[in-house]
C-alpha positions as CSV (number, residue, x, y, z in Angstrom):
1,X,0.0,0.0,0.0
2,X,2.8,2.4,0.6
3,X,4.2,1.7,-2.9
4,X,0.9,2.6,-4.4
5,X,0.6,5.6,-2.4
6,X,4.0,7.2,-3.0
7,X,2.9,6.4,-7.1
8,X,0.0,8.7,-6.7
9,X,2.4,11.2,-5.2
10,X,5.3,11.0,-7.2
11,X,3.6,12.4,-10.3
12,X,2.8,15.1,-8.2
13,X,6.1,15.8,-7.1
14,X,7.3,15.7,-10.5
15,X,5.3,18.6,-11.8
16,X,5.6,20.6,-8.7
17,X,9.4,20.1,-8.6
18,X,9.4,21.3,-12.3
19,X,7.5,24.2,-11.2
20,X,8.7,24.7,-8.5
21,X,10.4,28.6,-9.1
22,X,7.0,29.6,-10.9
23,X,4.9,27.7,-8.1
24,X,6.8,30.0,-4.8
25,X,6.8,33.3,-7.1
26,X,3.2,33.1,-8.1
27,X,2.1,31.9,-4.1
28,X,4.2,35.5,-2.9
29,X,2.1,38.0,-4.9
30,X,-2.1,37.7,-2.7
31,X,0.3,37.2,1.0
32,X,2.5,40.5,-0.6
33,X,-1.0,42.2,-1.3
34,X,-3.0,41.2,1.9
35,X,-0.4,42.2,4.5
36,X,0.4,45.7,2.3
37,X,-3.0,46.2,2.4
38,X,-4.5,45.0,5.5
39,X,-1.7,45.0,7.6
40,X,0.4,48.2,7.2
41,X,-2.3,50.3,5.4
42,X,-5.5,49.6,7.3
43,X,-4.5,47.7,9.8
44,X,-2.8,51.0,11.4
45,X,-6.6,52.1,12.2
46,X,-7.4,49.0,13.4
47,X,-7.2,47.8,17.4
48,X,-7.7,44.4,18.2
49,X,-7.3,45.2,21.7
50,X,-4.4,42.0,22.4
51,X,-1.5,43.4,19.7
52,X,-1.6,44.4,16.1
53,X,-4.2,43.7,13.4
54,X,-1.2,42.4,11.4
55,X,-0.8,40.0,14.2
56,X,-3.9,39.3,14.5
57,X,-4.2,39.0,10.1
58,X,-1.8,36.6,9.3
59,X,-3.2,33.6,10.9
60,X,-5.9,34.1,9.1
61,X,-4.4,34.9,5.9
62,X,-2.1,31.4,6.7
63,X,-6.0,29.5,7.0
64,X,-7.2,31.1,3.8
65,X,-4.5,30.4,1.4
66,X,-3.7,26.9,3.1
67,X,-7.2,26.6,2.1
68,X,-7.3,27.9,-1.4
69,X,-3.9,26.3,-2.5
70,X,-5.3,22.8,-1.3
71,X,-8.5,22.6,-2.5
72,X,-7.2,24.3,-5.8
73,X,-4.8,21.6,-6.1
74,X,-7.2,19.2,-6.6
75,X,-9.3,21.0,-9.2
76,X,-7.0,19.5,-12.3
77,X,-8.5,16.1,-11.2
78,X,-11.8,16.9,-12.4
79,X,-10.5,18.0,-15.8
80,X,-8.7,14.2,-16.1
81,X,-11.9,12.7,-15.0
82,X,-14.4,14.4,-17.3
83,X,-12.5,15.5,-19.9
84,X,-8.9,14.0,-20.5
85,X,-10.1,10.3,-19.2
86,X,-6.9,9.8,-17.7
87,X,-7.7,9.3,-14.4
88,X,-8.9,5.8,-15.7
89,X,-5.0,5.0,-16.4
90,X,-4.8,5.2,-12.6
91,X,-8.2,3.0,-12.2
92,X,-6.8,0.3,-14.5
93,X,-3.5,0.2,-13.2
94,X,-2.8,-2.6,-10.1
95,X,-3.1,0.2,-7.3
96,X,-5.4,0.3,-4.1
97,X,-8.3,3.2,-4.5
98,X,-7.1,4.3,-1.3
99,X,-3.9,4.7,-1.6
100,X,-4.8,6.8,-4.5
101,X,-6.8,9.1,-2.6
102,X,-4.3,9.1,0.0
103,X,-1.7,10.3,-2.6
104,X,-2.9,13.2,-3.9
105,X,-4.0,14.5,-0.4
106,X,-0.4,14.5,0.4
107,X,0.3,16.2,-2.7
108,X,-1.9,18.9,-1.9
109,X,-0.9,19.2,2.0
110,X,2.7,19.3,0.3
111,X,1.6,22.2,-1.9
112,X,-0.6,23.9,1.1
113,X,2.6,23.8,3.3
114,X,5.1,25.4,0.9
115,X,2.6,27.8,0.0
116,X,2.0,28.6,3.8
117,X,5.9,28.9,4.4
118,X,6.4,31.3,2.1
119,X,3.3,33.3,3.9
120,X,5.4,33.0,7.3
121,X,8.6,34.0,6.0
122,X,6.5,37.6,4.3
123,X,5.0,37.7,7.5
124,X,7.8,37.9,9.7
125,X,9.9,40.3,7.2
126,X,6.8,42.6,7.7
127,X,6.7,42.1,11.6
128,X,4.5,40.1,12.3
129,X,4.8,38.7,15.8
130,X,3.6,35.1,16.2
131,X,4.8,31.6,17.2
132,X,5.0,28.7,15.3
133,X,4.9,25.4,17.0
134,X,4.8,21.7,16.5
135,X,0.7,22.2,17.0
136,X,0.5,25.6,15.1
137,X,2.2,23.5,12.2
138,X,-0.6,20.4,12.9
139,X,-3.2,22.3,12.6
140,X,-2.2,23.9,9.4
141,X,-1.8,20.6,7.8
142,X,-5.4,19.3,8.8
143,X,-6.6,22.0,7.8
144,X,-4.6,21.8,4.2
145,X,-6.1,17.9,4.5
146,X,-9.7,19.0,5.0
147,X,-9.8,21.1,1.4
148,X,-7.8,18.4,-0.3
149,X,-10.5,16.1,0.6
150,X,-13.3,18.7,-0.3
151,X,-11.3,19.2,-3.5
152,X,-10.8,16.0,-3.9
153,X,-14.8,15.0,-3.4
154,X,-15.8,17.7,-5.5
155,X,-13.5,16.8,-8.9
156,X,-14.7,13.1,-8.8
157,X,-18.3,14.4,-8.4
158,X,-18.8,17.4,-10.1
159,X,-19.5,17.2,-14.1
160,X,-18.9,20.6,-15.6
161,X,-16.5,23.3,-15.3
162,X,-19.4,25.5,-14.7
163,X,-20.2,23.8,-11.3
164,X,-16.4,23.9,-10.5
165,X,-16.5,27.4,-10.3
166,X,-20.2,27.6,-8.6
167,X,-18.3,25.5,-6.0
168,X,-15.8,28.2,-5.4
169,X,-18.2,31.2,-5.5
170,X,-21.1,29.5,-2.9
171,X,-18.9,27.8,-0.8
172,X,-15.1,29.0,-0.4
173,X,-15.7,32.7,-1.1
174,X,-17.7,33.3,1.6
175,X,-15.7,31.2,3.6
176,X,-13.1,33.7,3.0
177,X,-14.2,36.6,4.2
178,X,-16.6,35.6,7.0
179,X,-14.7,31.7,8.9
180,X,-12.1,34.4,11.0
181,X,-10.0,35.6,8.4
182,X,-10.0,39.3,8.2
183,X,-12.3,39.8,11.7
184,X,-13.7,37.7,14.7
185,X,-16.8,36.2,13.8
186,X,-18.0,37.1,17.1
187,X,-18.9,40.0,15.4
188,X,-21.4,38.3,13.6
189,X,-25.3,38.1,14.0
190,X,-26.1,35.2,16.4
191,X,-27.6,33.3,13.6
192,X,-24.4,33.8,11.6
193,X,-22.1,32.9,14.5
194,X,-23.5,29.4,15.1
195,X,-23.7,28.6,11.3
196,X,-19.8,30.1,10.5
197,X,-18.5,27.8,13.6
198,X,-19.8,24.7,12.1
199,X,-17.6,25.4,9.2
200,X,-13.7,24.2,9.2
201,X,-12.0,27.2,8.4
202,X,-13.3,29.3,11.5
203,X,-11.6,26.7,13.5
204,X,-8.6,26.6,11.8
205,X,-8.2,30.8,11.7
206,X,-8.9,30.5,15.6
207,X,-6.6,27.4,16.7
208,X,-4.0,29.4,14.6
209,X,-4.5,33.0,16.4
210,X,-4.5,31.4,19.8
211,X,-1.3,29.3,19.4
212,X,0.5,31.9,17.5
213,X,0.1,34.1,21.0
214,X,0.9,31.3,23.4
215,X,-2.3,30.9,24.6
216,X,-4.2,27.3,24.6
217,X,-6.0,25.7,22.1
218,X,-9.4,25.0,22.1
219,X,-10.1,21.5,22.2
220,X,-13.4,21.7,20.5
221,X,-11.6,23.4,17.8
222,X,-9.0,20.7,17.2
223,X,-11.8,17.9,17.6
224,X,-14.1,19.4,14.8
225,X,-11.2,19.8,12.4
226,X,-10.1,16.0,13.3
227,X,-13.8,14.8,13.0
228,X,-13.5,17.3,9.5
229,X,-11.0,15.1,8.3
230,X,-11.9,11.9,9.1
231,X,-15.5,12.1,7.6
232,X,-14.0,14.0,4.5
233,X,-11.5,11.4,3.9
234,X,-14.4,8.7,3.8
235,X,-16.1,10.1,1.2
236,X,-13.2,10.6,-0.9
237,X,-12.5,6.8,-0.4
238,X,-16.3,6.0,-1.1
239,X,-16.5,8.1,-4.6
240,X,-13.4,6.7,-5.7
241,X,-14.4,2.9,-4.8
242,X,-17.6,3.9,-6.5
243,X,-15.9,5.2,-10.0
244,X,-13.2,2.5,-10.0
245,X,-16.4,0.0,-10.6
């Protein structure tokens, strides 16, 4: 099984490695533009009342683009499946479904993480001041496996291009702007509140802000993105199963 997951990966690898200079170049210009923006330009009006609103952005940029940069890495998938066909060479091949599935989550985490370095480096040459530690790293990868999966899902289930990009305007837009990102969702309407905290990404944005302080995480937080990943990792093993027939 570990043989056929490293194949899934490898390909992967390949391109990214290939890419690699285009791939850390391109990931540098939104961070450049957020903390520019948000950070020294509005964020100078801004009190969060426990530091700076750059401190208290970047956690949340690191949550939205670990976000974007997984899910997106996925999205290619759907274009093999529906159009190109050549996901079936993986189907046909003598390799487990799930080791499949397994490889090209890791691909995306592996994308989702350099992508999220490069944010941390910008962030510190801006001054940011935040921590980064064995559990601030953990959470960023769940929360790059979550959108894997969900990219993942949505490429082996989804049937048009169209739908691709409905997927990204009804469900990770507003994610964007209203799980944490940019302002505490306790801002928010009751109604809103309850409905944003059922979502991953308000977790993720919040687990990073309180261990990039010092302070403890919440363990509901971490249990929701576990239970995220589990259950989102199960489907992705069930559509696959269900396509390889």
């Amino acid at each position: 099984m570990l043989y056929d997951i490293i194949t899934a990966f490898w390909r992967d690898w390949v391109v990214l490695k290939h890419r690699m200079i285009k791939f850390i170049l391109s990931r540098m210009v939104a961070p450049i533009l957020y903390l520019v923006a948000f950070g020294w330009g509005l964020g100078r009006s801004i009190n969060t009342g426990s530091g700076s609103y750059l401190d208290f952005l970047v956690p949340g940029i690191l949550a939205l683009n670990s976000m974007n940069i997984a899910f997106n890495s996925l999205s290619p998938l759907h274009g093999e499946r529906v159009y190109h066909k050549s996901i079936e060479e993986y189907f046909t091949a003598p390799i487990n479904p799930l080791s499949f599935v397994i490889g090209k989550i890791l691909a995306a985490i592996l994308r989702g993480m350099i992508s999220s370095a490069i944010i941390i480096v910008l962030a510190y040459l801006f001054g940011a001041n935040f921590m980064i530690t064995p559990l601030f790293l953990l959470v960023l990868i769940l929360n790059c496996a979550i959108f894997a999966e969900i990219g993942f899902y949505a490429a082996m289930t989804i049937d048009s291009y169209e739908d691709m990009g409905r997927f990204n305007t009804y469900i990770l837009m507003p994610m964007s702007f209203l799980c944490g990102t940019f302002f505490s969702p306790d801002k928010l309407p009751k109604l809103f509140y309850y409905f944003i905290h059922a979502l991953p990404l308000t977790h993720t944005s919040l687990l990073l802000r309180e261990i990039g302080r010092g302070a403890p995480p919440e363990l509901l937080s971490v249990l929701v993105l576990l239970l995220y990943t589990a259950v989102c990792f199960w489907l992705c093993a069930r559509v696959t199963k269900k396509a390889q027939q």
